[in-house]
LOLUMSE-26246 format. One record per atom (N, C-alpha, C, O): residue number from 1; atom name; y negated, x negated, z negated. Coordinates in steps of 0.1 Angstrom, whole numbers, plus 5000, padded with zeros to 4 digits. Each point is the difference from the previous one (the first is absolute). Example, Ala and Ser with C-alpha at 12.3 -4.5 7.8 and 13.67 -1.06 7.14 Angstrom:
% LOLUMSE-26246
<rec n="1" atom="N" yy="5057" xx="4868" zz="4922"/>
<rec n="1" atom="CA" yy="4988" xx="5009" zz="5000"/>
<rec n="1" atom="C" yy="4988" xx="4991" zz="5000"/>
<rec n="1" atom="O" yy="5000" xx="4990" zz="4993"/>
<rec n="2" atom="N" yy="4989" xx="5014" zz="5014"/>
<rec n="2" atom="CA" yy="4989" xx="4991" zz="5000"/>
<rec n="2" atom="C" yy="4989" xx="5008" zz="4992"/>
<rec n="2" atom="O" yy="4989" xx="4995" zz="4999"/>
***
This chain:
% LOLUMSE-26246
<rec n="1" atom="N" yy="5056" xx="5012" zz="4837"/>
<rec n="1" atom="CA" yy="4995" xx="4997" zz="5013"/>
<rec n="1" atom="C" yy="4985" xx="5000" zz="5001"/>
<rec n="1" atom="O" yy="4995" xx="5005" zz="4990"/>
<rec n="2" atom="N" yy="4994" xx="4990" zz="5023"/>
<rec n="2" atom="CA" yy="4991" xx="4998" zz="4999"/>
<rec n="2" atom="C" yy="4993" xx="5016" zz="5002"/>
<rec n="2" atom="O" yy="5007" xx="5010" zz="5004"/>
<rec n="3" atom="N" yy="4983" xx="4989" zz="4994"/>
<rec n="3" atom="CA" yy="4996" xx="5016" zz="5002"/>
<rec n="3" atom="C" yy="4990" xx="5002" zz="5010"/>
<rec n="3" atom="O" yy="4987" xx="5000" zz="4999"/>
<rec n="4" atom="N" yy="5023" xx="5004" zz="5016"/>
<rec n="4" atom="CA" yy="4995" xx="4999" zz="5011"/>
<rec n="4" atom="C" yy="5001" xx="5015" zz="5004"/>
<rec n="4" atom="O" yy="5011" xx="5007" zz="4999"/>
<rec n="5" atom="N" yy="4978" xx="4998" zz="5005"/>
<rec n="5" atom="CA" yy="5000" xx="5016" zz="5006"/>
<rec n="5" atom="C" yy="5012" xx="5000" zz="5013"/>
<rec n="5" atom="O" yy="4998" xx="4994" zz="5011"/>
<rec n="6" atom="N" yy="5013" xx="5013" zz="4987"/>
<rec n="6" atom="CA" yy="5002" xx="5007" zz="5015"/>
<rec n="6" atom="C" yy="4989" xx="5008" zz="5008"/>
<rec n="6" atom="O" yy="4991" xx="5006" zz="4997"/>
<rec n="7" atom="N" yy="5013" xx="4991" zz="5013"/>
<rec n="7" atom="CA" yy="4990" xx="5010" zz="5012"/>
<rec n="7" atom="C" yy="4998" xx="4989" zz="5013"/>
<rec n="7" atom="O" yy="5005" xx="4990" zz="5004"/>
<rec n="8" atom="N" yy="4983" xx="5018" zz="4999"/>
<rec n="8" atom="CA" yy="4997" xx="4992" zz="5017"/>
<rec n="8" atom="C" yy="4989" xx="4985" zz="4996"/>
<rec n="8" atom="O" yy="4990" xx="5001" zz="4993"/>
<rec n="9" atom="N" yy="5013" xx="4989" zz="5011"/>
<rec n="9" atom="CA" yy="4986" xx="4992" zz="4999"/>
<rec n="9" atom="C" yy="4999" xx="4995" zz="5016"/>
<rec n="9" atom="O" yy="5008" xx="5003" zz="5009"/>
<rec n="10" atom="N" yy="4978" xx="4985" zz="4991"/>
<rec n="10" atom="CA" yy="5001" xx="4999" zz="5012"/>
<rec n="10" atom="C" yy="4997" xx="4984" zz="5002"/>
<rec n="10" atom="O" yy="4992" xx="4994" zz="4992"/>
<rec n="11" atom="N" yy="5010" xx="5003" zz="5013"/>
<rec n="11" atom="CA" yy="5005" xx="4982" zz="5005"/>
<rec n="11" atom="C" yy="4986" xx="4999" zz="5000"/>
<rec n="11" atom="O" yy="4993" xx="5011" zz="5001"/>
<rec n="12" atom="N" yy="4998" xx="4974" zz="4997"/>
<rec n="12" atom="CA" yy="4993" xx="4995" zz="5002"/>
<rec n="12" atom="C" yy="4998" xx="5000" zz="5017"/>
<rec n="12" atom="O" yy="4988" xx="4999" zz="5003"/>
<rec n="13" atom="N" yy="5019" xx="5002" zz="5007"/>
<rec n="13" atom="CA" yy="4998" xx="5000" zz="5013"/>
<rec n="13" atom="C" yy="5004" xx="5016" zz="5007"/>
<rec n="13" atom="O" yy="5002" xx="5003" zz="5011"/>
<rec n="14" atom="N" yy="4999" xx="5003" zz="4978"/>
<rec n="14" atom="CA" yy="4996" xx="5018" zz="5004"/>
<rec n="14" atom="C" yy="5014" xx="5006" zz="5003"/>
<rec n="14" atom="O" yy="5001" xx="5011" zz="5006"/>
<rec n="15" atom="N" yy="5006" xx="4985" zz="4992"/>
<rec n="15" atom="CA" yy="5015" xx="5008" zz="4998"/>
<rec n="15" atom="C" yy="5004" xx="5005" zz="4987"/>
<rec n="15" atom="O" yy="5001" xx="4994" zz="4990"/>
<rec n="16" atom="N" yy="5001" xx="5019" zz="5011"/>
<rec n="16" atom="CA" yy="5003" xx="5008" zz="4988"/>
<rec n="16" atom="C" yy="5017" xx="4999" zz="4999"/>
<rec n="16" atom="O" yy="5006" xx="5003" zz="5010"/>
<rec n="17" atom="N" yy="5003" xx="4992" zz="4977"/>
<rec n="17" atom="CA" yy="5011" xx="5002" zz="4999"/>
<rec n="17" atom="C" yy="5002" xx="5014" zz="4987"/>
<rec n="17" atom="O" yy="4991" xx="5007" zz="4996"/>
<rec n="18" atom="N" yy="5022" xx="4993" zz="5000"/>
<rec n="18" atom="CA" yy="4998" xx="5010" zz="4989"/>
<rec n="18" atom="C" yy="5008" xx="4992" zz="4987"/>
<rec n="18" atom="O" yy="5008" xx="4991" zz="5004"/>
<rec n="19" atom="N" yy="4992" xx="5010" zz="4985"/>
<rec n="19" atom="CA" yy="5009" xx="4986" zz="4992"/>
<rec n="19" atom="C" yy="5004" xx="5012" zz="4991"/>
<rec n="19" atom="O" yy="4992" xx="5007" zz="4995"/>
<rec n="20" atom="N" yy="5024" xx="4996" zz="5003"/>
<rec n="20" atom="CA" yy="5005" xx="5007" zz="5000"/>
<rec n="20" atom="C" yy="5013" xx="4993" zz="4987"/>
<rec n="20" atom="O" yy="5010" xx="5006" zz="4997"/>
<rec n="21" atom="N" yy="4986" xx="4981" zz="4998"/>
<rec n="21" atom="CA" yy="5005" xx="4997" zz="4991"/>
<rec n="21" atom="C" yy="4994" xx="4983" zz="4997"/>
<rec n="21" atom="O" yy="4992" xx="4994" zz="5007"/>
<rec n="22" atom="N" yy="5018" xx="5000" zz="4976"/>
<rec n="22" atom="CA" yy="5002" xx="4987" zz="4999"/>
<rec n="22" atom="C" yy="5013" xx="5004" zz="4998"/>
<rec n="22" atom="O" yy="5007" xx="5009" zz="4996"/>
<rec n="23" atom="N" yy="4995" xx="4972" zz="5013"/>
<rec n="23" atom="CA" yy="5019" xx="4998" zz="4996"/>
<rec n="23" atom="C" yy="4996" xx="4985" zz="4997"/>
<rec n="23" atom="O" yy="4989" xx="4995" zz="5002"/>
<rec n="24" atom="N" yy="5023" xx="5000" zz="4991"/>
<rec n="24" atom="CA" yy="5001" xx="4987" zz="4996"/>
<rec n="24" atom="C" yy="5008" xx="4992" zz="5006"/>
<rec n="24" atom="O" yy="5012" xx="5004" zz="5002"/>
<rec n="25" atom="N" yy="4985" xx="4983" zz="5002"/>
<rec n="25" atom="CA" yy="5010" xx="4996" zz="5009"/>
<rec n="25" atom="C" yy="5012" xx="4994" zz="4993"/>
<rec n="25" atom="O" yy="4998" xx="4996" zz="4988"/>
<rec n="26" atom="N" yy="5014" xx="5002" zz="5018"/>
<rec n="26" atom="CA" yy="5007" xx="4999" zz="4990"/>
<rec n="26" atom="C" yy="5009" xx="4990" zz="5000"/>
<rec n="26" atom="O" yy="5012" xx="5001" zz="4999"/>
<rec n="27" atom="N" yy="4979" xx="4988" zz="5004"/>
<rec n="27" atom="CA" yy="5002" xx="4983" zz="5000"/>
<rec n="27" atom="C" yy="4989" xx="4992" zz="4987"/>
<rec n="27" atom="O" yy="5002" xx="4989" zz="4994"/>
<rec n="28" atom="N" yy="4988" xx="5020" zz="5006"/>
<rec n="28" atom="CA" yy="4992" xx="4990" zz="4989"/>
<rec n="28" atom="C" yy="4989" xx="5014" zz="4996"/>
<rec n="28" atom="O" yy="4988" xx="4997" zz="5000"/>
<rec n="29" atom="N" yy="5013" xx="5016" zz="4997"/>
<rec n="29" atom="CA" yy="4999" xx="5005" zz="4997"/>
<rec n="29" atom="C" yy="4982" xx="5009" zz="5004"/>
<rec n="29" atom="O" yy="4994" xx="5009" zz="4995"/>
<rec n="30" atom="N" yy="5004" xx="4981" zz="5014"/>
<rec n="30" atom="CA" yy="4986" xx="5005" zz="5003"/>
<rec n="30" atom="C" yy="4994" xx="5013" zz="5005"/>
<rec n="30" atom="O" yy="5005" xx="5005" zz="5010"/>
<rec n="31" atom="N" yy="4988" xx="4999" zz="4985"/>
<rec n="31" atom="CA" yy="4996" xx="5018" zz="5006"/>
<rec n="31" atom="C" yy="4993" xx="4999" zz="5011"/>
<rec n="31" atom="O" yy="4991" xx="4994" zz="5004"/>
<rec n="32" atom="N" yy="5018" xx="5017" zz="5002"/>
<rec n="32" atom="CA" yy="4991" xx="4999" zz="5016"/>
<rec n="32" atom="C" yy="5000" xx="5013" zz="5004"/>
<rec n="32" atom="O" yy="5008" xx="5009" zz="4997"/>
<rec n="33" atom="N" yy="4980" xx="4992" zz="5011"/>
<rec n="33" atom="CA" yy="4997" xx="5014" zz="5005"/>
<rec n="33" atom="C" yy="5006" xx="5006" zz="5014"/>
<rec n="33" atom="O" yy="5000" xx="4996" zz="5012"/>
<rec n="34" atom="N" yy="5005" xx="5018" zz="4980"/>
<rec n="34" atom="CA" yy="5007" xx="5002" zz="5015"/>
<rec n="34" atom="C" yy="4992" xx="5013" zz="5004"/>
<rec n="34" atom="O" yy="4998" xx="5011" zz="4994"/>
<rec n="35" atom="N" yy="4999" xx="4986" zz="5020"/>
<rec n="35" atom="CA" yy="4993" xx="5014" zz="5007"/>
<rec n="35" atom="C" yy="5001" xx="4998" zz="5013"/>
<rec n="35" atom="O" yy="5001" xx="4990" zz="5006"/>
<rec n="36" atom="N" yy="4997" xx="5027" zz="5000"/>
<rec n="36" atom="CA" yy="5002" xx="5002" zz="5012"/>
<rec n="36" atom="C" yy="4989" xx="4997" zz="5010"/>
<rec n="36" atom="O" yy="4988" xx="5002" zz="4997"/>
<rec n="37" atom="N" yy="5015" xx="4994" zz="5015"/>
<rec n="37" atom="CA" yy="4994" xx="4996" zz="5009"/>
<rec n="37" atom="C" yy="4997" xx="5010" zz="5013"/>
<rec n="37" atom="O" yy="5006" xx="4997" zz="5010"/>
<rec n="38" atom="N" yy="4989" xx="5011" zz="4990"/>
<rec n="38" atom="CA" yy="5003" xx="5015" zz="5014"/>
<rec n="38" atom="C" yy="4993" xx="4992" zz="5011"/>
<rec n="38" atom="O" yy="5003" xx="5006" zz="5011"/>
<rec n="39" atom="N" yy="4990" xx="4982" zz="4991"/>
<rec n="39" atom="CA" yy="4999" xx="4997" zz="5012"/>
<rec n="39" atom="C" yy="5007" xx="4988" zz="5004"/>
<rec n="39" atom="O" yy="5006" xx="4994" zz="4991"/>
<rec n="40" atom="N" yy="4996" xx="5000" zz="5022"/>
<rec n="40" atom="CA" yy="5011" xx="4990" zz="5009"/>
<rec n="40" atom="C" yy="4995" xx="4986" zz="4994"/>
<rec n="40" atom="O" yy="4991" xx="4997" zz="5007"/>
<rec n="41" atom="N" yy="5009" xx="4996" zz="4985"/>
<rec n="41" atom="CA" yy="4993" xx="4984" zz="5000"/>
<rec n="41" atom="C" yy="5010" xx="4991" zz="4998"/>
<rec n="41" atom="O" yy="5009" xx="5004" zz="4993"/>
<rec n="42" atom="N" yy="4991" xx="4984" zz="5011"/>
<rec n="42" atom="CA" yy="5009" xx="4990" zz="5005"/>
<rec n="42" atom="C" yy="5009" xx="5003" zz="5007"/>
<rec n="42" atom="O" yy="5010" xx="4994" zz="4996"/>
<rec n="43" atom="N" yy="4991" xx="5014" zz="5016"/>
<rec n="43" atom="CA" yy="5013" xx="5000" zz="5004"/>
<rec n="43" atom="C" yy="5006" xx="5011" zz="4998"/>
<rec n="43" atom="O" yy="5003" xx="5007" zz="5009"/>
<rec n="44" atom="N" yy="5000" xx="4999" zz="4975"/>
<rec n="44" atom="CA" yy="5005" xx="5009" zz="5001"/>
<rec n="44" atom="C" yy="4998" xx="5015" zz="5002"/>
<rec n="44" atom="O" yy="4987" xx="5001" zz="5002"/>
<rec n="45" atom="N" yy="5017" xx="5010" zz="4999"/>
<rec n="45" atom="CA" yy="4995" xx="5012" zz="4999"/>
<rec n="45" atom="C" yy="4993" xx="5007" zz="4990"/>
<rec n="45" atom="O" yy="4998" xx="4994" zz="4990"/>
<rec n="46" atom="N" yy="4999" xx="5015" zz="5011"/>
<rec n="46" atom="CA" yy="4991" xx="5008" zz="4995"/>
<rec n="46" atom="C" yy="5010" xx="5009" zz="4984"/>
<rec n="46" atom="O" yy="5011" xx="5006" zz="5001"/>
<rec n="47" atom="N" yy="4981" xx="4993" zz="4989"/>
<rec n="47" atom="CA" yy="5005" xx="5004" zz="4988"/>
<rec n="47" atom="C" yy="5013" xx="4990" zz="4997"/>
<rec n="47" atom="O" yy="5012" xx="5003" zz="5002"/>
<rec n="48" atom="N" yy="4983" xx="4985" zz="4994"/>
<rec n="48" atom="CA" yy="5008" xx="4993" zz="4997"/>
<rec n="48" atom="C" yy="5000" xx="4997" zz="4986"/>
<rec n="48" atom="O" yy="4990" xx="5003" zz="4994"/>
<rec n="49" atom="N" yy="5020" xx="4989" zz="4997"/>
<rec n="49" atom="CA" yy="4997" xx="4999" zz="4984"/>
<rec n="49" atom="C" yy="5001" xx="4985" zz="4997"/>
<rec n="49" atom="O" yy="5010" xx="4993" zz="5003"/>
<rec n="50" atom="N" yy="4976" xx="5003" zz="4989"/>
<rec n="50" atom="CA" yy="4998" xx="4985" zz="4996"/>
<rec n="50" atom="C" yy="5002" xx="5001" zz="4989"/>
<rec n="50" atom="O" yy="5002" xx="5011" zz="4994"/>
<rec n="51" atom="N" yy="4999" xx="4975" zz="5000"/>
<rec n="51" atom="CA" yy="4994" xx="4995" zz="4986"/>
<rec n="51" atom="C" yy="4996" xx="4988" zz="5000"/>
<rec n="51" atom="O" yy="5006" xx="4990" zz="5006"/>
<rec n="52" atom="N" yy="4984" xx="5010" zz="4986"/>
<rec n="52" atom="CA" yy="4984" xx="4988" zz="4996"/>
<rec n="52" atom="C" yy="5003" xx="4996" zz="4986"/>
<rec n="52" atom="O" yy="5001" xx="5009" zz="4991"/>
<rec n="53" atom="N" yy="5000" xx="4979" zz="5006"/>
<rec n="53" atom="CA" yy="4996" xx="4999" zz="4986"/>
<rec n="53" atom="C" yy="4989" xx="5003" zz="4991"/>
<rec n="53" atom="O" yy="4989" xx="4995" zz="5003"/>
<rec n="54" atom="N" yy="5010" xx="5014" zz="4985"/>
<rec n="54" atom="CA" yy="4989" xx="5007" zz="4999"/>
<rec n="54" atom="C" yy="4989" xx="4989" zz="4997"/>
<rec n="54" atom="O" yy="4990" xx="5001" zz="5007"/>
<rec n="55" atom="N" yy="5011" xx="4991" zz="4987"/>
<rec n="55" atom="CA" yy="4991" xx="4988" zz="5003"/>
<rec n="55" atom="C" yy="4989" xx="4998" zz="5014"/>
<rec n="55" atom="O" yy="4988" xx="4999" zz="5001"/>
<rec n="56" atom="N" yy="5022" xx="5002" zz="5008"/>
<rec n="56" atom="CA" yy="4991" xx="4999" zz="5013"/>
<rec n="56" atom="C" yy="4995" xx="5015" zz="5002"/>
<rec n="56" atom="O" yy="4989" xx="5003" zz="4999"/>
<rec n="57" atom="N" yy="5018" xx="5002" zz="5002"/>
<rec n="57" atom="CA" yy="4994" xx="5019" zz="4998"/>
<rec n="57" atom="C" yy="4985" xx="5003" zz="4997"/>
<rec n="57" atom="O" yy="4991" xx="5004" zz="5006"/>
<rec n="58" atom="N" yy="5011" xx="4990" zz="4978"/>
<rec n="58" atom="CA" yy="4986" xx="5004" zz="4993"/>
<rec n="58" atom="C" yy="4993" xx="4991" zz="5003"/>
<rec n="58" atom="O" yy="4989" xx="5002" zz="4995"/>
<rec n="59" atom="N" yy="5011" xx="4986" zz="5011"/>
<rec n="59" atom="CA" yy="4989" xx="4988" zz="4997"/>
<rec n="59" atom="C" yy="4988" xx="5003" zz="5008"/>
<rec n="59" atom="O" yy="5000" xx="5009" zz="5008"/>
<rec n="60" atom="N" yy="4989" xx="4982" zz="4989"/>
<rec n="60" atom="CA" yy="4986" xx="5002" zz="5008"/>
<rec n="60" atom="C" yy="5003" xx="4988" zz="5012"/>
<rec n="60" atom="O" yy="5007" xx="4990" zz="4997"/>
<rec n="61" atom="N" yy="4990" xx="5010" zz="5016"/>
<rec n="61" atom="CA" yy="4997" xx="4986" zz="5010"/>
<rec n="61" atom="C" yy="4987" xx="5001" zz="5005"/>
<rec n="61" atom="O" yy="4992" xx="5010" zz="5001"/>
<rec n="62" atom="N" yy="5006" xx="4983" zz="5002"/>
<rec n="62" atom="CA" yy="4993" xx="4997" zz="5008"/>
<rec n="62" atom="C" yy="4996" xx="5000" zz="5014"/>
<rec n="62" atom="O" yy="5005" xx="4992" zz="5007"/>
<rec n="63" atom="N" yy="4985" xx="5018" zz="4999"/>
<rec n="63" atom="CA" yy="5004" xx="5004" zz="5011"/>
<rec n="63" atom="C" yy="4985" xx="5000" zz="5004"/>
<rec n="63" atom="O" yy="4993" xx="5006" zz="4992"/>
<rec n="64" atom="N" yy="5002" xx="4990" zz="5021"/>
<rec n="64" atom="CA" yy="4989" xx="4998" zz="5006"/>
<rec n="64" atom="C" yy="4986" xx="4998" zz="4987"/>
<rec n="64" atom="O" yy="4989" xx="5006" zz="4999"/>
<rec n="65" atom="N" yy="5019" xx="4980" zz="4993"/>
<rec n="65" atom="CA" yy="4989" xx="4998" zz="4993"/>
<rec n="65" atom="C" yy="4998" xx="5012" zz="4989"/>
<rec n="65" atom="O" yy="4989" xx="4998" zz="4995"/>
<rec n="66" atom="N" yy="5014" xx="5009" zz="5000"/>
<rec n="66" atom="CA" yy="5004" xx="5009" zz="4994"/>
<rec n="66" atom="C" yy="5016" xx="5004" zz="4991"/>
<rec n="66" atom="O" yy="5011" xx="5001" zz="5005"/>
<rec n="67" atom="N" yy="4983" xx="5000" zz="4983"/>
<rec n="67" atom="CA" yy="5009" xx="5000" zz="4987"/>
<rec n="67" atom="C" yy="5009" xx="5017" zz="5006"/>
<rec n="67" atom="O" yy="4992" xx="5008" zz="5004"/>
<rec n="68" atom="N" yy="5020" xx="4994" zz="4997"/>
<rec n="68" atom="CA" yy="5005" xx="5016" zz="5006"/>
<rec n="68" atom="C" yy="5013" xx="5002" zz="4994"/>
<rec n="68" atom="O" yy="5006" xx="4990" zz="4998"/>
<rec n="69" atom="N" yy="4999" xx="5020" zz="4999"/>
<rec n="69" atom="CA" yy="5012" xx="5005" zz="4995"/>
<rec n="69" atom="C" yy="5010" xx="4997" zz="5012"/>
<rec n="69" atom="O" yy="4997" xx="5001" zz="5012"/>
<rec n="70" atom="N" yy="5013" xx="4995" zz="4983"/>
<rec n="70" atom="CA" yy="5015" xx="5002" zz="5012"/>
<rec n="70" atom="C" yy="5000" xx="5011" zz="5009"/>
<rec n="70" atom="O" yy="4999" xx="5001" zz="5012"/>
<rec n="71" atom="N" yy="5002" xx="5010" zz="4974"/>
<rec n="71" atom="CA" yy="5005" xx="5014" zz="5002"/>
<rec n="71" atom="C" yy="4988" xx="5007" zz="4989"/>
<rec n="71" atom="O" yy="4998" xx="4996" zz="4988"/>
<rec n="72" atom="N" yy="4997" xx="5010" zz="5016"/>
<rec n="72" atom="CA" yy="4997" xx="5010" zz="4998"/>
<rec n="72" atom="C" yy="5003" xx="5019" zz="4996"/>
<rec n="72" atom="O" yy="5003" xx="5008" zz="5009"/>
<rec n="73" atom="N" yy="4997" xx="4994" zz="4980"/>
<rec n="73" atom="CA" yy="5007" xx="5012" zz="4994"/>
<rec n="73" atom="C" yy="4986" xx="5012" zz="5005"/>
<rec n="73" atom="O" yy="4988" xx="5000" zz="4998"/>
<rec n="74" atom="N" yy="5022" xx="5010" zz="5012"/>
<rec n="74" atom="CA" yy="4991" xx="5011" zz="5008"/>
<rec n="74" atom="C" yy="5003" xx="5012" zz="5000"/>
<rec n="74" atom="O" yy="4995" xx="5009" zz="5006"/>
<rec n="75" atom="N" yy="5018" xx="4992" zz="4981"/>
<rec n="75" atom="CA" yy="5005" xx="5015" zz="4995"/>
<rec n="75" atom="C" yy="5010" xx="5002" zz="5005"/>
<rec n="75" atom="O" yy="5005" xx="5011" zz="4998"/>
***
């Protein structure tokens, strides 16, 4: 598997989640990152559990003209 720290990181738009694993999906085998969410966003409640393909996880975008991490690793 890819060698991704567990712990807290923090969203490019300042939301800290915690990534508390990789799972693989298990239609085409892709690694995706699963971590917890302790605040309410889209709708649902607070401490809820996603997963991101780690692809998008780790990538750089582009953001106010500036090169920035997705996620950022904050311990």
């Amino acid at each position: 598997m890819e060698d991704l720290k567990l712990g807290k990181y923090k969203h490019f738009k300042g939301m800290e989640v915690e990534v508390i694993g990789i799972a693989l999906d298990s239609e085409n085998l892709e690694k995706m990152v699963v971590y917890n969410h302790p605040d309410p966003v889209k709708g649902e409640g607070s401490d809820t559990m996603w997963v991101r393909p780690l692809d998008m996880f780790i990538e750089t975008i582009e953001r106010d003209g500036k090169m920035v991490k997705r996620f950022e690793y904050i311990g």
